[in-house]
C-alpha positions as a Markdown table, in Angstrom:
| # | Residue | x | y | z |
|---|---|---|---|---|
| 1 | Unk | 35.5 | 66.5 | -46.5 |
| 2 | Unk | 35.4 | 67.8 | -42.8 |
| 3 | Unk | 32.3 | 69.1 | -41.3 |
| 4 | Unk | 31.4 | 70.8 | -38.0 |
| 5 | Unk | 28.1 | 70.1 | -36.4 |
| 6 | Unk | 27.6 | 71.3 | -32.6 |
| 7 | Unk | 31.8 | 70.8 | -32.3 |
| 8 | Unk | 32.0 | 67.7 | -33.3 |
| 9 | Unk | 33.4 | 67.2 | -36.7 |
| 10 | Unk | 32.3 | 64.5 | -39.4 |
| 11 | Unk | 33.2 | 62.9 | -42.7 |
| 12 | Unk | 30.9 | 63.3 | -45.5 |
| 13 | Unk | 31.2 | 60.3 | -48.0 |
| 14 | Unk | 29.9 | 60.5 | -51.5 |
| 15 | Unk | 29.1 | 57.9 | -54.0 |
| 16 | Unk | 27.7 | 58.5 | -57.2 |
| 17 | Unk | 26.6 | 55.4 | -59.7 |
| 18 | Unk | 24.4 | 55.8 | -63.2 |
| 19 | Unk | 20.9 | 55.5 | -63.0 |
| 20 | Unk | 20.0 | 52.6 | -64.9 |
| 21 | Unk | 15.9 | 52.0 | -66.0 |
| 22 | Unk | 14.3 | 48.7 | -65.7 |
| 23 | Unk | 16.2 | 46.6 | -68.3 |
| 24 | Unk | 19.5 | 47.6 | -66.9 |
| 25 | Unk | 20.5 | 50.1 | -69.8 |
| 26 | Unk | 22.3 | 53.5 | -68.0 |
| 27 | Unk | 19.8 | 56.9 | -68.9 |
| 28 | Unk | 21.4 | 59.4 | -70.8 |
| 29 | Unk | 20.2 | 63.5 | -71.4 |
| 30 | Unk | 21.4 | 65.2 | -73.7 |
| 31 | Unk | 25.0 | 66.0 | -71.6 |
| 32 | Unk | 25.5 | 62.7 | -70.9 |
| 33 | Unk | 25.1 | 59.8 | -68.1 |
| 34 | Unk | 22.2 | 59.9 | -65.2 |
| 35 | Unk | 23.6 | 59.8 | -61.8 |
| 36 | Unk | 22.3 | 58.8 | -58.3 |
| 37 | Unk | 24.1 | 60.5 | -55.7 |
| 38 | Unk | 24.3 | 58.5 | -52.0 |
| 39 | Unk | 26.1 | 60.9 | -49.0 |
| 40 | Unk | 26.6 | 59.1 | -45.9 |
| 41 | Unk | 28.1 | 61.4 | -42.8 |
| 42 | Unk | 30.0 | 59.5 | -40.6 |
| 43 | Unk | 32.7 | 60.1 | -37.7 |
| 44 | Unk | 34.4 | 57.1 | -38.5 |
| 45 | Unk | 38.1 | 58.6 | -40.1 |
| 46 | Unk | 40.2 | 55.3 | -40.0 |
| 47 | Unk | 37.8 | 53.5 | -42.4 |
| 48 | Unk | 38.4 | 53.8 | -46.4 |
| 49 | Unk | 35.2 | 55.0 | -48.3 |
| 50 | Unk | 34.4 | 52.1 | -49.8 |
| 51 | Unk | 34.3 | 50.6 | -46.3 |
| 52 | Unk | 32.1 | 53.0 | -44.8 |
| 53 | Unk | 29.7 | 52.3 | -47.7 |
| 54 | Unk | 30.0 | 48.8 | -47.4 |
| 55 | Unk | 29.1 | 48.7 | -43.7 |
| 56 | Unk | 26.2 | 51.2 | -44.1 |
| 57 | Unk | 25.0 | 48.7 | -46.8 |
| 58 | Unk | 25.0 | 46.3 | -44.6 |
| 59 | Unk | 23.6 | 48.2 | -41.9 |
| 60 | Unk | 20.8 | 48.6 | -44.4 |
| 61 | Unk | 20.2 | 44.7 | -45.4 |
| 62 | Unk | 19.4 | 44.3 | -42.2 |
| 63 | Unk | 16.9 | 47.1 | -40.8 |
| 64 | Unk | 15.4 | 45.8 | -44.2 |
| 65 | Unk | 15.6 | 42.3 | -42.3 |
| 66 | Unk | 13.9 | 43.3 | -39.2 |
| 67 | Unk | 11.7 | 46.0 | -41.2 |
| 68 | Unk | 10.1 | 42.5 | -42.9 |
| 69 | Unk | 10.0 | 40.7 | -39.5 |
| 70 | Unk | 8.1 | 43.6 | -37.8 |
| 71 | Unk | 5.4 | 44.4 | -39.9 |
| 72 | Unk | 5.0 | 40.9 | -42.1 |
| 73 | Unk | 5.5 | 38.2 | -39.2 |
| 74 | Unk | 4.6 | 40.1 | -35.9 |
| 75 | Unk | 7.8 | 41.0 | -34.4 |
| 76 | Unk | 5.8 | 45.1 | -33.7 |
| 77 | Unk | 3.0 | 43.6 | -31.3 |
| 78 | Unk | 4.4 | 40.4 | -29.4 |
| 79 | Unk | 1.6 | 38.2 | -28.3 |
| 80 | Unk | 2.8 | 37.5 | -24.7 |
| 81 | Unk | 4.0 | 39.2 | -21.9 |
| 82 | Unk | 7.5 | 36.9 | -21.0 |
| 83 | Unk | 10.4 | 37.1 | -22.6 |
| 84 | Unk | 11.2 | 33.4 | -22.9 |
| 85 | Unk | 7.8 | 32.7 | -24.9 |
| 86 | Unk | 8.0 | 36.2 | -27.3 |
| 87 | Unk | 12.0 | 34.4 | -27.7 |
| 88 | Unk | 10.2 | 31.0 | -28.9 |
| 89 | Unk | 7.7 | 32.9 | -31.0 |
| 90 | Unk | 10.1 | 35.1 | -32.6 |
| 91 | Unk | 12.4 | 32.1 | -33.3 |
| 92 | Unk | 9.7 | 30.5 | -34.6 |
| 93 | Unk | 8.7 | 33.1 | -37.2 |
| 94 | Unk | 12.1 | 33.3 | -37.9 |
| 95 | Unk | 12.1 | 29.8 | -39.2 |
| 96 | Unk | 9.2 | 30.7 | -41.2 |
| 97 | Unk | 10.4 | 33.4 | -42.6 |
| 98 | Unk | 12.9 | 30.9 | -44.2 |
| 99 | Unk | 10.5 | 28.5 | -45.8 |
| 100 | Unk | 8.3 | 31.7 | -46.7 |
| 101 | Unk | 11.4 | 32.7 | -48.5 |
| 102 | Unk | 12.1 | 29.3 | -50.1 |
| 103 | Unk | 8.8 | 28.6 | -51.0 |
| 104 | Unk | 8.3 | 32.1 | -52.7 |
| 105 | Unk | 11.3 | 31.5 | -54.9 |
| 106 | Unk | 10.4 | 28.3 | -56.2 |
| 107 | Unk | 6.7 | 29.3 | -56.6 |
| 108 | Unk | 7.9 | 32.9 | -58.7 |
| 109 | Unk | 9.3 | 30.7 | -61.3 |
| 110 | Unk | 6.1 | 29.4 | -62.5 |
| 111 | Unk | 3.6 | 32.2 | -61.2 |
| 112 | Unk | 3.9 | 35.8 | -62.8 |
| 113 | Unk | 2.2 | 37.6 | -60.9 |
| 114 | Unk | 4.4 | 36.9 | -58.0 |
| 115 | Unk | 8.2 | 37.8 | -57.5 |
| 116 | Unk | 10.9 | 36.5 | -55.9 |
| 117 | Unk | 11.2 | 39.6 | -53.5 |
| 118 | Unk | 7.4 | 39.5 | -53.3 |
| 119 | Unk | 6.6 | 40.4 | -49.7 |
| 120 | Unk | 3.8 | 38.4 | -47.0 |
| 121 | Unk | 1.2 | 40.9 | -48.4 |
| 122 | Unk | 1.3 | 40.1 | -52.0 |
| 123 | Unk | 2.1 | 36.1 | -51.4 |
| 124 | Unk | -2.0 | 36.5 | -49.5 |
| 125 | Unk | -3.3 | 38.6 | -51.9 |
| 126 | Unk | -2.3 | 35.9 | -55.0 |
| 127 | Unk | -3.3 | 32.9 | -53.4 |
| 128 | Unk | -5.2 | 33.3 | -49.7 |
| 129 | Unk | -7.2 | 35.8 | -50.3 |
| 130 | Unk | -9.2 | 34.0 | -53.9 |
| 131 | Unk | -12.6 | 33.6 | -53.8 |
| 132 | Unk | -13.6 | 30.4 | -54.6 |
| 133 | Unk | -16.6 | 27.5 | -54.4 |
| 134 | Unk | -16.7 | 23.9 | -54.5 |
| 135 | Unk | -19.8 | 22.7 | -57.0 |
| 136 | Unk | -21.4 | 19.7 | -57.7 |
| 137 | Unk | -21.1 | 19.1 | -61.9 |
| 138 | Unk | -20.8 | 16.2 | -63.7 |
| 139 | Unk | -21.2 | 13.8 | -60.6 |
| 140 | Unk | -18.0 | 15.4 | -58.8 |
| 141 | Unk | -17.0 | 18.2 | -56.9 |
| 142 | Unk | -15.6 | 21.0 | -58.7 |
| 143 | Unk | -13.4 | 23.7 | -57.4 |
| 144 | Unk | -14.7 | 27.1 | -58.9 |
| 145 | Unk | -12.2 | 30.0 | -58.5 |
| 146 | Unk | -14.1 | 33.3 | -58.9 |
| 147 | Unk | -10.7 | 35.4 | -61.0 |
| 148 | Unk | -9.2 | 35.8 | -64.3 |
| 149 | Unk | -5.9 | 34.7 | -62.7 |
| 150 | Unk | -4.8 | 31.4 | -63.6 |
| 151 | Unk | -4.0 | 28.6 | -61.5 |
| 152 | Unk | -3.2 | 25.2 | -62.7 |
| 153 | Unk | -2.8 | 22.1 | -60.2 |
| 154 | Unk | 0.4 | 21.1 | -62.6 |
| 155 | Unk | 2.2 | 24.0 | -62.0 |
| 156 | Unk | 2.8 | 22.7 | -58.0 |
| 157 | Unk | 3.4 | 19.0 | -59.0 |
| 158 | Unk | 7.2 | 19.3 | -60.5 |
């Protein structure tokens, strides 16, 4: 489809896919399936459509990517004022970021509340952010966790 915005002219791309609810099942009304409909406008007119939606899929992976850098591992407000030690820094979080993943996947399988996709945010809120007490009972220190979550010891010893 050609378009023609300030003389320039552009491809629209379309892509429609059922909208499916939360156990995968596609919704129905009463005419039919639900669709979503994606438009992409583009100048690229070599590419096939699929291609175009590929790459901007892509394209959207990773401003997800840096999106989770900026605002969960401190990439938005660099703590120094050289290049070379933001580099090392951001390196650095970038490694993290990887055992943050890793960690959060292996931990989501025994932890409900928590999901494999769970963000920095929710990872704190589960586990950092608990209010707790050690108290003396019974001739030993007790740790006292002030929630109705629960957390068991064995669930981290596998």
């Amino acid at each position: 489809m050609d378009n023609l915005i300030d003389g320039k002219s552009y491809r629209l791309v379309v892509q429609h896919s059922p909208l499916k609810d939360k156990e995968g099942k596609q919704q129905t009304k009463m005419f039919g399936v639900i669709y979503t409909y994606s438009c992409i406008l583009a100048n690229n007119w070599t590419s096939t459509e699929k291609d175009i939606i590929t790459f901007y899929n892509e394209r959207g992976v990773s401003e997800k990517n840096f999106d989770i850098q900026n605002n969960d591992f401190g990439w938005s407000h660099l703590p120094f004022s050289f290049m070379a030690e933001n580099m090392v820094f951001m390196m650095v979080t970038a490694m993290l970021k990887n055992f943050y993943l890793y960690l959060v996947r292996r931990i989501s399988e025994k932890v409900k509340p928590l999901k494999k996709t769970s963000r920095l945010k929710a990872f704190i809120l589960h586990f950092v952010s608990v209010p707790a007490k050690w108290v003396r009972t019974g001739r030993k220190n007790v740790l006292n966790l002030y929630t109705n979550k629960a957390y068991y010891s064995e669930v981290f010893l596998e």
